[in-house]
C-alpha positions as a printed Julia matrix, in Angstrom:
57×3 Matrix{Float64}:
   7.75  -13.27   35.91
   5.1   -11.01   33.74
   8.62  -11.26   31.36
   8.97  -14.69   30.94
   5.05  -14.67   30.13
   5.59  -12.44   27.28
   8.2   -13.89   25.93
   6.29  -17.05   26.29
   3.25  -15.62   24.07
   5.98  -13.75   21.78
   6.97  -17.53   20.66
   3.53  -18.79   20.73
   2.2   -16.63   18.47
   5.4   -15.56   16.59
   3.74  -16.72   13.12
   0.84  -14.84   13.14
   2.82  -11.74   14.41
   4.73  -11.98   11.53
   2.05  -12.9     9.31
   0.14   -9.81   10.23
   3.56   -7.78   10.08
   3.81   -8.73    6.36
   0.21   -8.41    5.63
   0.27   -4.44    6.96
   3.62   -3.66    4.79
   2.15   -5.43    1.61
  -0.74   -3.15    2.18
   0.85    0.04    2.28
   3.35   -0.92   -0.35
   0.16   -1.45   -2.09
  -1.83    1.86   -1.33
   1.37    3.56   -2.42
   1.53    2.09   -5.9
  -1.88    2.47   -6.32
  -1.79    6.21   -5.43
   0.93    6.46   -7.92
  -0.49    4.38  -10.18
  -4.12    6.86  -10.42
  -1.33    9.96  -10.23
  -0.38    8.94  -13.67
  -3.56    7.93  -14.84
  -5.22   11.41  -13.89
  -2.04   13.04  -15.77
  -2.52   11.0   -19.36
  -6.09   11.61  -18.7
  -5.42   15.57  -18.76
  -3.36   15.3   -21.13
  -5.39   13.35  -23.5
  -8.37   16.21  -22.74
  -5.8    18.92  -23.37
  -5.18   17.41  -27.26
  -8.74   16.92  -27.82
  -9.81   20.45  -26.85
  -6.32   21.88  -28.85
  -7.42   19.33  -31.62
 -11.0    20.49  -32.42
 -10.25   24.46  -32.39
């Protein structure tokens, strides 16, 4: 009985499941790149300091 209820909901709400479902793995996709993306930025960054100081001795 409590199965039939669930699977009842399940199909009910099956959109917004999956809408939710996507919405989580676009966001972590998304925290990843950005963490790569300011992993990158930090290292041109330090490298860009590194030539100045080099530079100006």
């Amino acid at each position: 009985m409590a199965l039939d209820v669930i699977i009842a909901d399940f199909d009910k709400y099956k959109v917004y499941l999956g809408a939710g479902l996507v919405f989580i793995i676009l966001t972590i996709g998304g925290v990843i790149k950005y963490r790569r993306y300011i992993k990158e930025k930090r290292k041109k960054i330090g490298l860009f300091l590194s030539y100045k100081v080099f530079k100006n001795k």
